[in-house]
PyMOL Python script that loads the backbone (N, CA, C, O; Angstrom):
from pymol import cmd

cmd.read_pdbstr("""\
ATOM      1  N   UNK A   1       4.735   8.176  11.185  1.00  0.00           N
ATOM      2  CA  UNK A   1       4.839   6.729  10.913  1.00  0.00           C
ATOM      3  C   UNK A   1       4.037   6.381   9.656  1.00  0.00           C
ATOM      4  O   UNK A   1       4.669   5.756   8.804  1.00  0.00           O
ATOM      5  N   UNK A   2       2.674   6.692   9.367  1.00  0.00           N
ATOM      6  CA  UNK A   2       2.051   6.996   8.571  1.00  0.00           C
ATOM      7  C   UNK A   2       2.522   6.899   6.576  1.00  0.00           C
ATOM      8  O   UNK A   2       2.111   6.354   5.552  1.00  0.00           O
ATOM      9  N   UNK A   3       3.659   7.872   7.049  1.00  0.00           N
ATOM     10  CA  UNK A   3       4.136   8.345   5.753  1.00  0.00           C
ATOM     11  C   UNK A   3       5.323   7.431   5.474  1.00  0.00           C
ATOM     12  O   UNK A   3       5.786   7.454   4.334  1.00  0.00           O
ATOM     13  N   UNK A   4       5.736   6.824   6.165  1.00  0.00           N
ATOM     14  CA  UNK A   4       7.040   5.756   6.252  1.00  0.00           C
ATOM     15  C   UNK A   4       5.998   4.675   6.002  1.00  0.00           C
ATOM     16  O   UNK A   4       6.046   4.590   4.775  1.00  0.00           O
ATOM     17  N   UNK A   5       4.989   3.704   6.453  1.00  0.00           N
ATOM     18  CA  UNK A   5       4.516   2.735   6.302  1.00  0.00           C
ATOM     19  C   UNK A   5       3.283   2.920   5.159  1.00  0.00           C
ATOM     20  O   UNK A   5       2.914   1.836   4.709  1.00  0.00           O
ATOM     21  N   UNK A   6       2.542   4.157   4.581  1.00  0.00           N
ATOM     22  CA  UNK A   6       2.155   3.935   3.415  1.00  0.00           C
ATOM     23  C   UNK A   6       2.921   3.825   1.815  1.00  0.00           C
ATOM     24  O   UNK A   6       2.630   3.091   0.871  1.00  0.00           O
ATOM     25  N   UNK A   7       3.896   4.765   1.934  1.00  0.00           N
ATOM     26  CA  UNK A   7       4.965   4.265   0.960  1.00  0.00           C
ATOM     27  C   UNK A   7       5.159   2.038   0.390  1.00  0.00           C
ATOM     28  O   UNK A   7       5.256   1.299  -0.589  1.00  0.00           O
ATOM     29  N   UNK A   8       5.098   2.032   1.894  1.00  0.00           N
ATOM     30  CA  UNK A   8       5.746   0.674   1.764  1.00  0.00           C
ATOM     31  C   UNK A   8       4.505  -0.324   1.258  1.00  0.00           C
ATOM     32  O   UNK A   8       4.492  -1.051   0.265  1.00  0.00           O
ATOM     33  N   UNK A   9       3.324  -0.095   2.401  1.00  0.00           N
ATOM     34  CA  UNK A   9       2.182  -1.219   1.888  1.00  0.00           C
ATOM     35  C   UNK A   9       1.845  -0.743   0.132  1.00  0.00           C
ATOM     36  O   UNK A   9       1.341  -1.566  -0.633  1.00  0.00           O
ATOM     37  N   UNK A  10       2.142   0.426  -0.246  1.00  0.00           N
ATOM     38  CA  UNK A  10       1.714   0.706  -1.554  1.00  0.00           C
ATOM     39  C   UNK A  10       2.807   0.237  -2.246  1.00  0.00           C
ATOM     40  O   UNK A  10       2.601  -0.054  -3.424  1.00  0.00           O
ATOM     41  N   UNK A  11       4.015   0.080  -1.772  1.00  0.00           N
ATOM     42  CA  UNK A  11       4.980  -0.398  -3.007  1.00  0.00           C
ATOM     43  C   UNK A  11       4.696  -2.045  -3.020  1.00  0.00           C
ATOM     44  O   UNK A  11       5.071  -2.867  -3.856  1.00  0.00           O
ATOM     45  N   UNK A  12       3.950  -2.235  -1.876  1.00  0.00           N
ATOM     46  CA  UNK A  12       4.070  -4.033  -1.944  1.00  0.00           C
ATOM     47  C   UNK A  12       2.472  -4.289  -2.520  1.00  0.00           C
ATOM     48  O   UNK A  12       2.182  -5.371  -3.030  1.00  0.00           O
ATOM     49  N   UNK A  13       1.412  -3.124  -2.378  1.00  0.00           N
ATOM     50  CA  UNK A  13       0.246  -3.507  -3.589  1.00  0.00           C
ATOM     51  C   UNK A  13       0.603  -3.359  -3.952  1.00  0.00           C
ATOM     52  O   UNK A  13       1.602  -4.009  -3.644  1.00  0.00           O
ATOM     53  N   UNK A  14       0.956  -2.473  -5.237  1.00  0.00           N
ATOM     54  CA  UNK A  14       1.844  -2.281  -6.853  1.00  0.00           C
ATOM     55  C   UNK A  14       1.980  -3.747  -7.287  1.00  0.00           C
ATOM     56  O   UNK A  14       1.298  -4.322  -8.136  1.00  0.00           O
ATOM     57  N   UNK A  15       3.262  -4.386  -6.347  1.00  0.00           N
ATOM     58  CA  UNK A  15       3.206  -5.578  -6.707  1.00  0.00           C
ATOM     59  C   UNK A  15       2.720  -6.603  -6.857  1.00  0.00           C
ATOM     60  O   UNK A  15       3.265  -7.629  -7.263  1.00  0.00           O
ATOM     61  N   UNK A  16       1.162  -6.374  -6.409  1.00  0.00           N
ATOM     62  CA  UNK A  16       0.516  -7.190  -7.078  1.00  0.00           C
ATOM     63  C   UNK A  16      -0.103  -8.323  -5.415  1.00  0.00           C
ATOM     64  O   UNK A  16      -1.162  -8.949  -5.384  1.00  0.00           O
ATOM     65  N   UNK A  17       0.667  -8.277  -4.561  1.00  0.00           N
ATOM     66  CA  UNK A  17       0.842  -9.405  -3.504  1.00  0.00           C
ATOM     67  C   UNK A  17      -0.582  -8.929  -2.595  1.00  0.00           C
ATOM     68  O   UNK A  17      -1.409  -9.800  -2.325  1.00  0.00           O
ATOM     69  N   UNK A  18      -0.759  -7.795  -2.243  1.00  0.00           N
ATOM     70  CA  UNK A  18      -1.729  -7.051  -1.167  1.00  0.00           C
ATOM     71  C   UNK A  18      -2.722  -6.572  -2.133  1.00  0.00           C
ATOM     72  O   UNK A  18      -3.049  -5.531  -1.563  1.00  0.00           O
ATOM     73  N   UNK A  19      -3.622  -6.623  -3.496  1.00  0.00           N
ATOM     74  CA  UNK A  19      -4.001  -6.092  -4.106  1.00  0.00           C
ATOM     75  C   UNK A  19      -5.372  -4.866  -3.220  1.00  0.00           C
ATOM     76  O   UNK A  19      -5.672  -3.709  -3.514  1.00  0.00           O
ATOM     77  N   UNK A  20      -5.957  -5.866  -2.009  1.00  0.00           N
ATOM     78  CA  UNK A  20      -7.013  -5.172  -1.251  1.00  0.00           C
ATOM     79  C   UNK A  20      -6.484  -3.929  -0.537  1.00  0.00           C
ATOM     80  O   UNK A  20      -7.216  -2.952  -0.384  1.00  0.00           O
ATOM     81  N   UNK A  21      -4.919  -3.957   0.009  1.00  0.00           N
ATOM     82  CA  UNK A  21      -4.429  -2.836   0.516  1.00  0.00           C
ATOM     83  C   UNK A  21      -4.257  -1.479  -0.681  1.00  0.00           C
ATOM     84  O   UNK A  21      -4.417  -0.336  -0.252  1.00  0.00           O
ATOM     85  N   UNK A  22      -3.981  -1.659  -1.933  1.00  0.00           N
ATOM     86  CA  UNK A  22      -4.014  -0.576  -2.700  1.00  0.00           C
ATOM     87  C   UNK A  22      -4.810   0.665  -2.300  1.00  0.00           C
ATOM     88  O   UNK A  22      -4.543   1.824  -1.985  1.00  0.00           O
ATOM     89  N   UNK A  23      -6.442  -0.449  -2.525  1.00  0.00           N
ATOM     90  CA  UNK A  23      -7.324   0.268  -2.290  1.00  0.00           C
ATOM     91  C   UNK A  23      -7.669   1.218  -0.920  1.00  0.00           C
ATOM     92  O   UNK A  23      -8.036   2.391  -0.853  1.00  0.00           O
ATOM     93  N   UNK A  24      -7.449   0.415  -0.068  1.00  0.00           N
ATOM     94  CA  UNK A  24      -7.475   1.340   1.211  1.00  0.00           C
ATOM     95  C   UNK A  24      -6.627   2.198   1.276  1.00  0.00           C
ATOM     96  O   UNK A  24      -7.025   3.347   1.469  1.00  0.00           O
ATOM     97  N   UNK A  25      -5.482   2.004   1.169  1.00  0.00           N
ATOM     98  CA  UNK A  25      -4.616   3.275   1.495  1.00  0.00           C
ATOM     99  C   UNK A  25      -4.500   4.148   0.119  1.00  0.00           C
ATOM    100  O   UNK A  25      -3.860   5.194   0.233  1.00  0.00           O
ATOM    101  N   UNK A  26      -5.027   3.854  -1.130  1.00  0.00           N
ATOM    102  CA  UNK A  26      -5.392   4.944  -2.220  1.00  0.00           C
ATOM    103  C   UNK A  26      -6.904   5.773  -1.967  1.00  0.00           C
ATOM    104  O   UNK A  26      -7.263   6.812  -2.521  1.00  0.00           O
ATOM    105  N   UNK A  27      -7.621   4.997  -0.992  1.00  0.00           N
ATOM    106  CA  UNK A  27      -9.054   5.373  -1.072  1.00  0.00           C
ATOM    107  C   UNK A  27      -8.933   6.472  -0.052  1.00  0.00           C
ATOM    108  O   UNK A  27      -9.920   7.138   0.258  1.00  0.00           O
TER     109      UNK A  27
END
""", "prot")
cmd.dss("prot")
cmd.show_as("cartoon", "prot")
cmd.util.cbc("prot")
cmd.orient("prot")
């Protein structure tokens, strides 16, 4: 599930909307 739902929160930081999620799921 993991790998299906980090794809996604990272394509929706990228955009700019979640900027705090980048970080967690890049960190």
């Amino acid at each position: 599930i993991e790998k299906v739902v980090q794809p996604i929160f990272f394509h929706v930081a990228v955009e700019g909307i979640i900027p705090g999620e980048v970080e967690i799921h890049t960190a």
